[in-house]
C-alpha positions, -999 to +999 in steps of 0.1 A: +905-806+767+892-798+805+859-803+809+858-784+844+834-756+856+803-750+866+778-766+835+805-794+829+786-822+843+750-812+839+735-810+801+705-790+820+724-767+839+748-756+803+718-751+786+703-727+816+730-711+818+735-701+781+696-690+790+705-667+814+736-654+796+713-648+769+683-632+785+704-611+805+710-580+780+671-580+774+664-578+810+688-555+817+671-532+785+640-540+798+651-523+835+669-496+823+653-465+837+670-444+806+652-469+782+621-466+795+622-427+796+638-429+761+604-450+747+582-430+770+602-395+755+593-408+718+554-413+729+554-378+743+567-362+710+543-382+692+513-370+716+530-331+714+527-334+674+567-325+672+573-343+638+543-329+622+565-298+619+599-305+629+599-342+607+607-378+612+645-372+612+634-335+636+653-315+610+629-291+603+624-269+574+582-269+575+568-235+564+543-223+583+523-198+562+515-173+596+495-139+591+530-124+605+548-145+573+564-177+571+583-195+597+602-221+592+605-249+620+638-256+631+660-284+637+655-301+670+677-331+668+708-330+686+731-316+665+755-290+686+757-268+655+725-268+641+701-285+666+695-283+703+725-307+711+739-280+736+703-273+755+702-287+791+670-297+801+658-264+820+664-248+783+637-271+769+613-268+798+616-228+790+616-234+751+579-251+761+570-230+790+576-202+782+589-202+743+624-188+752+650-205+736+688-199+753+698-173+725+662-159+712+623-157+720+604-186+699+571-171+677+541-184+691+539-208+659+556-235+681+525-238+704+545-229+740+511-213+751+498-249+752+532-265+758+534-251+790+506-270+810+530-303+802+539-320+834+571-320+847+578-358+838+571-357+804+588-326+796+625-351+813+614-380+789+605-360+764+644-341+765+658-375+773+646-388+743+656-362+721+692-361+733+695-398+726+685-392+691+711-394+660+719-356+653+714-340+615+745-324+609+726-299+580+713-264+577+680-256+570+677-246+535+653-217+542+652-196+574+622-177+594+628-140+581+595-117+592+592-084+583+597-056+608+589-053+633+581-089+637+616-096+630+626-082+664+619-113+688+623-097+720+588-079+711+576-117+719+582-110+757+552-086+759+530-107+738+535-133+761+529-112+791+500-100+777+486-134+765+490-160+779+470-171+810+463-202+831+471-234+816+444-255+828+407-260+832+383-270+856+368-305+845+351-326+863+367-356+885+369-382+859+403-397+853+396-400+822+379-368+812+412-354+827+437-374+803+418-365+776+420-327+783+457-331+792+459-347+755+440-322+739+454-287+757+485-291+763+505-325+744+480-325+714+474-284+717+444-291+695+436-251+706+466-239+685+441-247+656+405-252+666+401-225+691+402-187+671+426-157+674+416-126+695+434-093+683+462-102+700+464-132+681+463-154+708+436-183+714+403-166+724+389-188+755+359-176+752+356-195+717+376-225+728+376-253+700+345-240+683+367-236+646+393-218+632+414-210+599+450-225+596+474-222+569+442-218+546+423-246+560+393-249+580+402-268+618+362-274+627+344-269+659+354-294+679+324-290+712+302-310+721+278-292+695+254-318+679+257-303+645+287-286+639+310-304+668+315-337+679+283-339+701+265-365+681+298-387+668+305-421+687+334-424+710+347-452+686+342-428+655+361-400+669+389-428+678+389-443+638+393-408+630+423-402+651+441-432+646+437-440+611+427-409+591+388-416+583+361-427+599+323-434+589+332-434+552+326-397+552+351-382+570+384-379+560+415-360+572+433-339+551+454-307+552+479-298+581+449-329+599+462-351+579+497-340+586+488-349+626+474-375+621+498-398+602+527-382+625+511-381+659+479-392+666+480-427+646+509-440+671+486-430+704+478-459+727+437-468+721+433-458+758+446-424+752+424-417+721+397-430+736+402-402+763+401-376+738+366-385+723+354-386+756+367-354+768+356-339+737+320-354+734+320-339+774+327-303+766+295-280+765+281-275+730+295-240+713+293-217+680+296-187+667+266-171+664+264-160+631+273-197+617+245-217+597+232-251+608+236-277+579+209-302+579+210-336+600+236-360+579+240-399+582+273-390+594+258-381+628+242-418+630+277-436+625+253-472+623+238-456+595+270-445+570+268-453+537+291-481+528+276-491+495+293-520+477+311-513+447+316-543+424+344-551+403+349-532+371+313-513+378+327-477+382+346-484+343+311-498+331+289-472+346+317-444+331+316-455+296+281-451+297+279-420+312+303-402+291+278-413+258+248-388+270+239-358+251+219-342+280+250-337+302+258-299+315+293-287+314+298-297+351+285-328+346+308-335+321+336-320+343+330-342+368+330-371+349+363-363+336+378-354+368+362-373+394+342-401+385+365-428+376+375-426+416+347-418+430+316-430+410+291-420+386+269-420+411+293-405+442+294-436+457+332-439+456+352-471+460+351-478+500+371-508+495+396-491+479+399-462+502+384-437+473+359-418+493+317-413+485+306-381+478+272-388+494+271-372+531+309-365+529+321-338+559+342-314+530+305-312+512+282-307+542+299-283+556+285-245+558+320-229+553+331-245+514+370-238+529+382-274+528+366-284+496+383-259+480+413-266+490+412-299+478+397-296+448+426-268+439+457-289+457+445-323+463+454-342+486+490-363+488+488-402+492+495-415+528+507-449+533+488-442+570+458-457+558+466-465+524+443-435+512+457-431+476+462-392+466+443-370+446+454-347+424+449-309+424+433-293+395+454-258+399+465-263+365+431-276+351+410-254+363+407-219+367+388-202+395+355-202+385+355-237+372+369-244+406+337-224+423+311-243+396+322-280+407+320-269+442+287-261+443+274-290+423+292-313+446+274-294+475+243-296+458+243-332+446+262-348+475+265-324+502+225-320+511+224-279+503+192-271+489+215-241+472+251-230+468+265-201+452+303-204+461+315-177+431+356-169+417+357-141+440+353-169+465+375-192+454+403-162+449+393-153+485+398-187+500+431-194+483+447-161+495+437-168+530+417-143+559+430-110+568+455-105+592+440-101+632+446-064+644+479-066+658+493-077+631+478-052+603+488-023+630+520-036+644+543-023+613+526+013+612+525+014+649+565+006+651+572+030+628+555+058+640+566+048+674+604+054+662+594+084+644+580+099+683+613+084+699+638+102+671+613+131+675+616+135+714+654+128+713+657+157+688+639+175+714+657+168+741+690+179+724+675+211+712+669+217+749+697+208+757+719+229+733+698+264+736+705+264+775+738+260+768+737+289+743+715+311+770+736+302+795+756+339+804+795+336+804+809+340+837+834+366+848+868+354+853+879+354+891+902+382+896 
């Protein structure tokens, strides 16, 4: 056997060289331009929220309960068939920019009105990324299908005329303060939620981030309002929140939030979230007026949050004893049998074991009861994000005004209201959802009658049409 060539003679030099041969894919990954733009593509869907709707896999099928109906979010992966696997990159920077997909106008459920303020970079990562993903090769079980005349999608050109306006904000000169707004209007489109819907149903301004209703949820104000925004939360509170789900021990996300956060905002760099809070504890404080002012909570001194210590086997102990009182009201006992083995007797939860306290908690302060009805009707599913276990809905436990008499004695006991008098009616109301904005209760009978004029004037014009051509006089035949 030879033993010529280059490493034959130097022990040193073989064992460099099997280095190099070895380190060379890596750094070769490591410099390729497409694998950078492929890792910085995946941040930007995670910062844009895309598999909060579209899924891990981007296969869509997410119902979005709109006021217009439901609409289902489609596959994005790059299947040819069912996908975007035939969409150059000009078709996504109009699918974002201006929600106009090659073959159809998008519904403004995909957020294009805050899409389109994304720079020009992340917009090529962002396709490059996508295109290099493996493509589902499946039809969506269910299908957006509105009711006339939202069905017709080219009526979404003259919304969008109508609508939309500039994409960005004067802020001041901080790099930061600028990230963070970046984040939060146009990758995050945190407006799509927290800002409310003008008749047109598009994001009042004039409102921006001060709370809004989505998919029957509350999205709260998210200003720099000391009481009912983010004004008196601490940048590193705001940042908990974001990343993993809860933060103080009395804030919890749940909900299409939850939904965000275990799909988008939990994979953010710490830099990044840290620029939202900041942005967001910038912005000048805002509310509607008619809202009511809960009283000052420990939430809004993070360094004072309850955190009490729960000691092994205590919440069984204190339980058993409980459930032996004669004095107990029908609420009481509810809540024992409900609530308390997760979350104390005494409300004080089981921190260590991610079960929430009562005392102080966001859902209870609140003014508008939205959120803790909703969970208390669907629960909430268990996320392996934080390891938050779910809790079950009591839909099928419960009816209405059960639902209504929990709610206010967790408001009252827990929640610091001196009073609350959430009734069925409530409940009923909360659970079907607000009424439709203008446009949309009009836009049927307004379609309609439009078509009736149009057949009405074409009518006319053939009438016309046909008695001149009956008046008209013969004329003689040329001799």
């Amino acid at each position: 056997m030879t033993r010529d060539g280059p490493f034959s003679h130097s022990p040193l030099a073989l064992a460099l060289g099997i280095g190099l041969i070895c380190a060379g894919p890596a750094l070769s990954a490591e410099g390729d331009p497409d694998a950078r733009l492929i890792e910085e593509g995946e941040y930007i869907a995670r910062a844009g929220g895309c598999m909060s709707c579209h899924g891990e896999d981007l296969a869509g099928g997410y119902v979005i309960d709109s006021p217009m109906g439901e609409i289902v979010a489609t596959n994005i992966s790059p299947s040819v068939e069912y996908g975007i696997g035939d969409y150059d990159r000009a078709d996504l920077e109009r699918v974002l920019r201006d929600g106009v997909a090659p073959d159809h106008r998008l519904y403004p459920a995909m957020p294009f009105a805050s899409y389109r303020g994304m720079r020009d970079d992340d917009i090529t990562a962002l396709y490059t990324w996508l295109m290099d993903q493996p493509p589902v090769e499946r039809p969506l079980t269910q299908k957006t299908d509105l009711p006339f005349p939202f069905n017709i999608r080219t009526g979404m050109g003259l919304w969008s005329a109508v609508a939309l306006g500039e994409t960005d904000r004067i802020l001041q000169d901080d790099p930061q303060i600028q990230r963070g707004a970046y984040l939060v209007d146009h990758l995050g489109h945190c407006g799509e939620c927290h800002t409310p819907r003008n008749a047109l149903f598009a994001m009042d301004q004039s409102r921006y981030l001060q709370g809004a209703m989505i998919d029957g949820w509350l999205a709260p104000n998210l200003t720099g309002d000391p009481v009912l925004g983010m004004g008196a939360w601490s940048t590193e509170a705001i940042v908990d929140y974001l990343r993993d789900g809860h933060s103080m021990n009395v804030a919890q996300a749940a909900g299409p939030m939850g939904d965000l956060v275990e799909h988008a905002t939990s994979h953010l760099h710490e830099d990044d979230l840290t620029a939202i809070a900041v942005y967001l504890q910038a912005l000048p404080s805002g509310r509607d007026a008619d809202e009511a002012t809960p009283t000052q909570a420990a939430f809004l001194a993070p360094e004072q949050g309850r955190k009490p210590t729960v000691l092994y086997n205590q919440i069984r102990t204190e339980l058993a004893e409980a459930v032996q009182r004669t004095d107990l009201t029908p609420v009481q006992a509810q809540y024992l049998d409900k609530c308390a083995a997760c979350h104390g007797v005494d409300g004080n939860g089981q921190p260590s074991a991610y079960y929430p306290p009562l005392q102080d908690n966001l859902a209870l302060r609140r003014p508008d009861p939205t959120n803790l009805v909703q969970v208390l009707v669907h629960g909430i599913s268990a996320r392996t994000l934080y390891r938050a276990p779910g809790m079950p809905g009591f839909a099928d436990e419960m009816d209405n005004a059960e639902i209504a008499t929990m709610a206010n004695y967790l408001r009252v006991t827990w929640g610091g209201h001196q009073d609350s008098q959430i009734t069925a009616d409530d409940v009923a109301a909360i659970l079907e959802g607000q009424d439709p904005p203008l446009l949309v209760r009009l836009a049927p009978p307004l379609a309609w009658a439009g078509i009736i004029i149009l057949l009405a004037l074409i009518g006319w014009i053939v009438w016309l049409v046909m008695r001149r051509r009956n008046n008209t006089p013969a004329q003689e035949p040329t001799p």
